[in-house]
N, C-alpha and C positions, 0 to 999 in steps of 0.2 A: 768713786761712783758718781756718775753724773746727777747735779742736780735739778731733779722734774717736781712740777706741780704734783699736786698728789691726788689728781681725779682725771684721766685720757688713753688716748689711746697712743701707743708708739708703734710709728710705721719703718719697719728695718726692710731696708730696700738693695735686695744683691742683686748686681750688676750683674748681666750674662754670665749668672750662677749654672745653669742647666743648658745642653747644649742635646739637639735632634735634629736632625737630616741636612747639617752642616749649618743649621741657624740657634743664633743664643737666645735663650731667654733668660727672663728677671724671675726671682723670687721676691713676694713681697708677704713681710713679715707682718702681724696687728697684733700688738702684744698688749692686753688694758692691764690699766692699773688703777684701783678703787681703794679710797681713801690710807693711801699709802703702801697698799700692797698689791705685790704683783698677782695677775694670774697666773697656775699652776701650767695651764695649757692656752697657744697661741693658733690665731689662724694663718693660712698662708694661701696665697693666691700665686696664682701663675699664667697671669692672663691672654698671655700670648701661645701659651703649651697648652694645656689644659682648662676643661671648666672647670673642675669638679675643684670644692674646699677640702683643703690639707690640713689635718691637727697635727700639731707641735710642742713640746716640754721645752721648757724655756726656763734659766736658771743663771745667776750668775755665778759667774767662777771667781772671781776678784772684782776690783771695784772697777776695771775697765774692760772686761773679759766677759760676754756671755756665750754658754752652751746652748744646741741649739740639736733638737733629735727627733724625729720620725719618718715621714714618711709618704714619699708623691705618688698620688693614687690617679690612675689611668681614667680618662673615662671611654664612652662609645665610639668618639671619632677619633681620638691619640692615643693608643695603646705602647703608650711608654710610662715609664715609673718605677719604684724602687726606694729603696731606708736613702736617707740626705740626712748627715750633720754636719754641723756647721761652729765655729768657735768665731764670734765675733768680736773684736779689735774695736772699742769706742774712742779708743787716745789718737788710733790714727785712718781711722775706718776703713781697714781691710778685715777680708772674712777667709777664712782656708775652712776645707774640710774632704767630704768623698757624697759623692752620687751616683748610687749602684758600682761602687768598689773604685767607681773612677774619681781620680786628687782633683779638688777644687781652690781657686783662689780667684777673687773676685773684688771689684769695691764695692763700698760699701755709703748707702747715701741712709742717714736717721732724719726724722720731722716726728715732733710728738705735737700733736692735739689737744689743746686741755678740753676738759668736758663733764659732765654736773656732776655733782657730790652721788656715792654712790648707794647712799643708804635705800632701800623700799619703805620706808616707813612711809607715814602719810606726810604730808608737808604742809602747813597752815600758816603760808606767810600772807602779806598783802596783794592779795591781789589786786594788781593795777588796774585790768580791765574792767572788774568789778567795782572799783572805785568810780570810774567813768561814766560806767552804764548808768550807776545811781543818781552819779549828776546831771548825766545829759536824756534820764528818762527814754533808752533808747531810743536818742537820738540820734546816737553816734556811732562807733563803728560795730559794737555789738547788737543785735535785736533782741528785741525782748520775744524766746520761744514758747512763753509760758502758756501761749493760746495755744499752742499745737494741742492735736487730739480734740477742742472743742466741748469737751466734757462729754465725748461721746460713749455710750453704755448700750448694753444688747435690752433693747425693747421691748420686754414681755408683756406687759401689762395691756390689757382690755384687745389681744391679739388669741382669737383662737388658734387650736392644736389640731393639726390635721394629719391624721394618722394613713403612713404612705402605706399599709397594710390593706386599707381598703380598696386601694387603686390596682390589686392585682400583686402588686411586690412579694415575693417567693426568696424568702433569703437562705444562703445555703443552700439553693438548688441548682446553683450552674444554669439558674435560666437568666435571660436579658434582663436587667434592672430599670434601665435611664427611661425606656417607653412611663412605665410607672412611679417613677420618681417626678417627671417631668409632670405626667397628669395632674398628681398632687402638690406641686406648684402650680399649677393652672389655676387648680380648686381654689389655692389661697387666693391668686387674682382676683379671681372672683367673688370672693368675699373681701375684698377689700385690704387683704392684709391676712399671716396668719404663721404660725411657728410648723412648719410640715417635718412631723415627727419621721426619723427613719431608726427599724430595730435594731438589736442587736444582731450579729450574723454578719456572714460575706456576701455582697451586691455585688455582682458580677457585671462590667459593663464591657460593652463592644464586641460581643464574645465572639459574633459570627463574621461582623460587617462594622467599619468606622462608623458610627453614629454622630449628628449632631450634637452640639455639647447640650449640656444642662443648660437652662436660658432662665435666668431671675430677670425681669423687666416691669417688675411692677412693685411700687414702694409697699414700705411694711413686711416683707416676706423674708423668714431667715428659716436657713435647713438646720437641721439639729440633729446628731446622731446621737449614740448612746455609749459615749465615750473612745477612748483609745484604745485601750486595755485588751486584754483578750475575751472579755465577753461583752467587747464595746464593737463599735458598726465599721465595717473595714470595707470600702470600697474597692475593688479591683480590673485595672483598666489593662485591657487582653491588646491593644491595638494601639498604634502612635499615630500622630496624625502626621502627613508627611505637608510638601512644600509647593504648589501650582507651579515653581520654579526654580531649578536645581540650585543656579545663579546666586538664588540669594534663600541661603537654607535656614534663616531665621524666620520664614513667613509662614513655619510650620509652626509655629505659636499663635497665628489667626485660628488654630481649630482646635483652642485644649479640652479640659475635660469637662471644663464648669466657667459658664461666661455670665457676670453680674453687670449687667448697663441696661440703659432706655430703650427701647424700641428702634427709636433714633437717635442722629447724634448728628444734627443740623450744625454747620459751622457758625460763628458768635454774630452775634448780629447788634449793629451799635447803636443804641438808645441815645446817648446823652455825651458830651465831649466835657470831661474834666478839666477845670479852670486851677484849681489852688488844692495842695496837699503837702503836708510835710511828713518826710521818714519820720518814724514812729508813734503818728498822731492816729486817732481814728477818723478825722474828720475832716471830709472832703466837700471841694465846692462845686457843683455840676453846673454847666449853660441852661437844663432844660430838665426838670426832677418830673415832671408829667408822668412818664412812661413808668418810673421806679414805684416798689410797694415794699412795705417793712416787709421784713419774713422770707423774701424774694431771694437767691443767691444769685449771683452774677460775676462774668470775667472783668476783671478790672485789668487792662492793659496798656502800656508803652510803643509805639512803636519807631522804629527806623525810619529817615529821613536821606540822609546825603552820608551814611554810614558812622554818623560823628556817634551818636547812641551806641552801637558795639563799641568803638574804641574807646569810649570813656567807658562803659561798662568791665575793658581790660584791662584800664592804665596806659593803653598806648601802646603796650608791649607787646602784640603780636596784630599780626593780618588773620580776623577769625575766617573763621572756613564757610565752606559755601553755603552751608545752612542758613548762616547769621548775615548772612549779608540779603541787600536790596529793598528799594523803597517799600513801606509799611509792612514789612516783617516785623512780627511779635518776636519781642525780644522781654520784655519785661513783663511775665502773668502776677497776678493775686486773684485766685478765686475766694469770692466774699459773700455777707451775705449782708443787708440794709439792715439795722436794729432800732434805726432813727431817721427822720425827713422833717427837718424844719426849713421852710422854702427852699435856698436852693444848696443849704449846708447836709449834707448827709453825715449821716455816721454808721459805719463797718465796723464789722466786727473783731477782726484785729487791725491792729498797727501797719501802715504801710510803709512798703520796704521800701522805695523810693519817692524822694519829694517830686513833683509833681514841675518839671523846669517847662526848656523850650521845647521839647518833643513832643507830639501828639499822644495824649492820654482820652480811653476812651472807658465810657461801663458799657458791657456789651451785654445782651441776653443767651443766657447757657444753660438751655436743662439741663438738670441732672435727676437722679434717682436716689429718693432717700431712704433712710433707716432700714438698711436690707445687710444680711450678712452669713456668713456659716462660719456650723460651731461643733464641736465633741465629736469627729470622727477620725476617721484614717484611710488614707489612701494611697495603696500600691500600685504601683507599674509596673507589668511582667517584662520589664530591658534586663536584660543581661549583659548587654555587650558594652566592653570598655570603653569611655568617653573619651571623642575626639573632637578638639575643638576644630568646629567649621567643617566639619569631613559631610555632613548629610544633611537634610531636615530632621529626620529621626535624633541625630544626636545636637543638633542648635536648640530645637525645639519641642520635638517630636511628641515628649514625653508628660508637657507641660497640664500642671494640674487648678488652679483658678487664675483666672479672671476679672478686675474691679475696673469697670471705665465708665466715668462721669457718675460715680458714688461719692452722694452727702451723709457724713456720718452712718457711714457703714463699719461694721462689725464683721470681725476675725479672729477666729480666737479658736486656743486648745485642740489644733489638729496637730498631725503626724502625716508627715509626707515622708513617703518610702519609693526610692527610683526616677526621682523629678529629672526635669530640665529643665524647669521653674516653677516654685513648688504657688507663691501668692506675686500676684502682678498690680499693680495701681496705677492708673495714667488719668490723668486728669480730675483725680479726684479730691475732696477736702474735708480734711477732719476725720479721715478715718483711721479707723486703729486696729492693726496685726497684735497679736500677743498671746504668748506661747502655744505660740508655732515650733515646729522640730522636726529637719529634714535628716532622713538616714539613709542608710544602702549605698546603691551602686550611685557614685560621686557624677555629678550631670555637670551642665552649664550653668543656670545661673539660679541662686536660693533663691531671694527675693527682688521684685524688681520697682522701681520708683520712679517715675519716668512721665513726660508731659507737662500742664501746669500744674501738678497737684500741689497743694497748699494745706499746711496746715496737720498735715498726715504723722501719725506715729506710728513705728515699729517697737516692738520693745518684748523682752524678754523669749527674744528666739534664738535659735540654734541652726544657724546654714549647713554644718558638716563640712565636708572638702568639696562642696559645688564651687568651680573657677570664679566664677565673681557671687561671691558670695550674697552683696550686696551691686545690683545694679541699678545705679543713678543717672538718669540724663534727661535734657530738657530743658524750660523756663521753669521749674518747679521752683516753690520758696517755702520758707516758714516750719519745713521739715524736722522731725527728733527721727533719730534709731539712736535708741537707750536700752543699754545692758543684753546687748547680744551679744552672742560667740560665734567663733568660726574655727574647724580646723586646718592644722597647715596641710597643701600648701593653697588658702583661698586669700581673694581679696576683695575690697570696694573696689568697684569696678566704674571711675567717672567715664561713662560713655560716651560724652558729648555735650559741651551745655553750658547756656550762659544763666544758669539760675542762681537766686539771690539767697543769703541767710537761709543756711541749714545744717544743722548741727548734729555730731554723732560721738555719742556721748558712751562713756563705759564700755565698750566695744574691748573683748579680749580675746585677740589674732587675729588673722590679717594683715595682711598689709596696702597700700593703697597705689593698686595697679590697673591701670586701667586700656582697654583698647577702643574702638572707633576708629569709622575709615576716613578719612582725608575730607570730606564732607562734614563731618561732625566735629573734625578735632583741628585746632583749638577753637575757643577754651573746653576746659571740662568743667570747668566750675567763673561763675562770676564771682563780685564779691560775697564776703561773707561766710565761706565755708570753714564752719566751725567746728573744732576736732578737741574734745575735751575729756581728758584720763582715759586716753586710751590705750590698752596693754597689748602691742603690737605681737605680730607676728614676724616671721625673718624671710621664708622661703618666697619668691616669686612664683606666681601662679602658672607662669607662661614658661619658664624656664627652672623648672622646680629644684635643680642642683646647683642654685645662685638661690642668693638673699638678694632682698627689697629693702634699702633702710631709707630712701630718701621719701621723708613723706608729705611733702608738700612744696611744690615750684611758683615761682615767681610768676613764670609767664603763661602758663596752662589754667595756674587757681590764682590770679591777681586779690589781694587782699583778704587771702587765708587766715585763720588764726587757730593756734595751737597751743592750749595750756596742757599741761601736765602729761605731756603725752611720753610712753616711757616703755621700752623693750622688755617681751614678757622673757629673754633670754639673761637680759642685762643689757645689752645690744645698742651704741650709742645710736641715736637716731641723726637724721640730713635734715636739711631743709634748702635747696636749692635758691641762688640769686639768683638775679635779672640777669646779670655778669655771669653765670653759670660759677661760680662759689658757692662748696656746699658749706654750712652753718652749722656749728654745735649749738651755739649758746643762745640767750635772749636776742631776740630780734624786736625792734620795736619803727619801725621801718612801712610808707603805704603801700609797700606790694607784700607785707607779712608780720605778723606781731607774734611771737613764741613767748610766754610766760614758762617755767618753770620746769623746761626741758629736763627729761628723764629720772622724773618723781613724780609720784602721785599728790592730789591736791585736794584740800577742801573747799570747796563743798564738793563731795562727791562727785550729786548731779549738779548742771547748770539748769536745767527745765525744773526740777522741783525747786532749787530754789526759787529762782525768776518766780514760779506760783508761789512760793509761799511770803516773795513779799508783793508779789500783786496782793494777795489776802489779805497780808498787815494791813499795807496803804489803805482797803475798802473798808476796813475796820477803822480806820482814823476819825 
């Protein structure tokens, strides 16, 4: 028997094994083997015959002899197939056998792969990276995520309750809700801030006619239903919103069901030109600190000169797309807020992700809208019809149920979203936090979405279901967590477009990381920094759901990615693509990609708890 490592994959490769409308094709065998044993059953590919994957019993017959038995299964566009076994020859690498009763003989070419030890248990070696960080005080290639979220919490206190029962609200009666819902956000306006209670029962919206959505535009103001449950508050939206433009059937998400932002949304306006700043520090030097006020939030941004800023934001390794290019394009956000002004040294409140070189850095002024959010209810969408991606506005968009743009420390939390096509959206906001959220029903486009400069934002303990990008990222956003969410197969993070800095996603179990955008947005989908840590993958492709996704991270799209413990919730080796297009099993530690600890899980669990829990120590020092 031949001798192999004892953790990989063996690729059995028959030569114009399989033969249809007078052309050959290959069979390619993946047979793993985990800590010295084989698997019982093998995959098989056929990638010039069919899509669809083929299981296989695989055994050996003697020590240079393997049996080989199942079964090539047809799919929608090749309807050929039939039982194939096969006796494979490893002394001289031929293969004889039959496919569909016809005699086969073939060569035979083997390549085994080694690849990480196969145990699931937890793994607590040294982590390298983690060694680094502690020295170089993120300053180096890991950031310190531990400010995401901001410490932000749903603000009840000294906010009155304003009861949407007075405004006319009729629950359970099949009459129009949003007139009266709406009122009773007004009311909070008006006073300044206020918790606008809604019952328990079904709120029927849009029932006759699309209605304008729900409009939160004034800080202080959170809706609060009366749970999920069945005798909690279940809103019900009779109508989708469709698209001003067939062309581009995503702009059916400008009219969801519930929109959270400012009145306005004036573009950044530049106060002061940043002189001195280094990754990871808080403290910044401005030309001209007049215009700033502690307590104040503001864009802190990079921009594009002679294009030299994107290509070092890539490595050099691609020509970014037309988005990212031309003079004073933002390219690099941090939304912040001032916590200090000593003459003309600021200090922000978290760490900035880029040092501060020869490119134009400025603080700009950015309203936003604070402490607002919704909480404890449910909301359905009467769609029925089966999701097609890019076929309508009704199915891109149609269905889409909140809205957060230019939210400071806003609040989300404990809904059910039932029949989305996006169930919470975030663009340009900072510090705010999703958590446990739960989408079900009929599988839409996209769960959740993350997109613009937002900074600083957490997702964390949600459930996307099989919405196609489960998770949609794109933009200059930075400083990002999604921690301990799930997804089913077949969904995935979805990098849409984007040169954004340090953002981390953490404990994520399924998925895989697939993503589309048109020729304008792509590349990159990620600048440096994209941090992918214990994450228990999924296999299927969202786009072509009878193929696996294992490659989870590239060279030239995500420059200066990093992947610890990332590890297939099948067993399932994972890729990781070079520059060179070579895919990677093992450590990488390389600056277009650093892999610790491929295909085991790691401690620390989280990276964002711990990153806080030694911020914590260190303040205690």
């Amino acid at each position: 028997m031949l001798t192999l490592p004892p953790n990989g994959t063996w690729f059995i490769t028959c030569a114009a094994a399989l033969s249809f409308k007078g052309k050959n094709h290959d069979v390619i065998f993946e047979w793993r083997r985990r800590d010295n044993i084989w698997d019982r059953e093998a995959i098989a590919r056929t990638p010039t015959l069919v899509s669809s994957l083929h299981e296989f019993s695989l055994h050996w017959l003697s020590d240079n002899t393997v049996a080989i038995k199942g079964k090539i299964d047809p799919d929608a566009w090749t309807l050929v197939g039939g039982p194939l076994t096969l006796t494979i020859h490893t002394d001289h690498l031929t293969a004889t056998g039959n496919f569909a009763d016809a005699p086969i003989t073939c060569p035979v070419t083997l390549r085994f792969e080694e690849g990480p030890f196969a145990s699931r248990g937890v793994k607590t070696p040294r982590i390298q990276l983690l060694e680094d960080f502690q020295q170089q005080r993120g300053r180096g290639r890991l950031y310190d995520f531990s400010y995401a979220g901001r410490n932000t919490t749903f603000r009840a206190e000294d906010l009155p309750t304003i009861d949407a029962l007075h405004f006319g609200l009729q629950p359970d009666s099949g009459e129009e809700a949003l007139p009266a819902i709406q009122a009773a956000i007004d009311e909070a306006a008006r006073r300044g801030g206020g918790i606008v209670q809604l019952p328990p029962g079904i709120l029927d919206c849009n029932v006759h006619q699309k209605l304008p959505a729900l409009r939160i535009k004034h800080r202080n103001i959170y809706l609060r239903g009366s749970g999920t449950g069945p005798t909690g508050t279940l809103l019900v939206n009779h109508r989708y919103s469709d698209t001003p433009n067939p062309s581009q059937p995503w702009r059916a998400g400008e009219h969801p069901l519930m929109i959270i932002a400012p009145e306005t949304a004036p573009d950044p306006v530049p106060l002061t030109v940043i002189t001195a700043g280094l990754r990871g520090e808080r403290i910044i030097e401005v030309a001209d600190p007049s215009a700033l006020r502690i307590g104040d939030t503001y864009l802190l941004r990079q921009l594009e000169t002679d294009g030299s800023l994107a290509a070092d934001l890539v490595q050099h390794r691609v020509q970014v797309a037309k988005n990212w290019r031309g003079q004073g394009k933002e390219l690099v956000s941090q939304l912040c807020t001032i916590t200090a002004i000593d003459g003309r040294r600021i200090t922000i409140d978290a760490p900035l992700h880029r040092s501060i070189t020869q490119w134009p850095a400025q603080l700009c002024a950015f309203p936003m809208l604070h402490h607002v959010g919704v909480l404890d209810l449910q909301i359905r969408c009467l769609w029925g019809g089966f999701f097609i991606h890019h076929k309508n506005g009704e199915h891109d968009n149609g269905w889409d149920h909140i809205k957060l743009d230019r939210v400071n420390a806003g609040w989300v939390a404990n809904l059910l979203h039932e029949n989305t096509t996006s169930a919470v959206g975030l663009r340009d906001c900072l510090g705010t936090v999703v958590q446990h959220c739960r989408i079900m029903g009929n599988p839409g486009h996209n769960g959740f979405v993350l997109c613009g400069r937002s900074t600083g934002c957490v997702f964390q303990h949600c459930h996307a279901g099989r919405n196609m990008h489960a998770f949609n990222v794109q933009g200059t956003l930075s400083g990002n967590v999604i921690s301990d969410v799930t997804m089913d197969e077949p969904s995935g993070v979805d990098l849409h477009g984007g040169i954004g800095c340090d953002n981390l996603l953490e404990n994520l179990v399924g998925g895989v990381n697939k993503g589309g955008g048109s020729g304008n947005a792509v590349p990159p989908r990620h600048g440096p920094g994209f941090t992918l840590w214990n994450w228990c993958t999924g296999h299927y492709d969202p786009y072509k759901v009878w193929q696996r996704s294992d490659v989870i991270a590239d060279a030239d799209t995500m420059p200066g990615f990093i992947a610890v413990g990332v590890h297939g919730m099948y067993g399932q080796p994972m890729k990781y693509k070079g520059p060179d297009g070579t895919l990677h099993h093992a450590e990488i530690r390389e600056p277009w990609g650093w892999v610790e600890s491929p295909g085991q899980r790691i401690a620390p669990r989280s990276l964002w708890h711990w990153q806080q829990q030694r911020k914590t120590l260190n303040s205690e020092l």
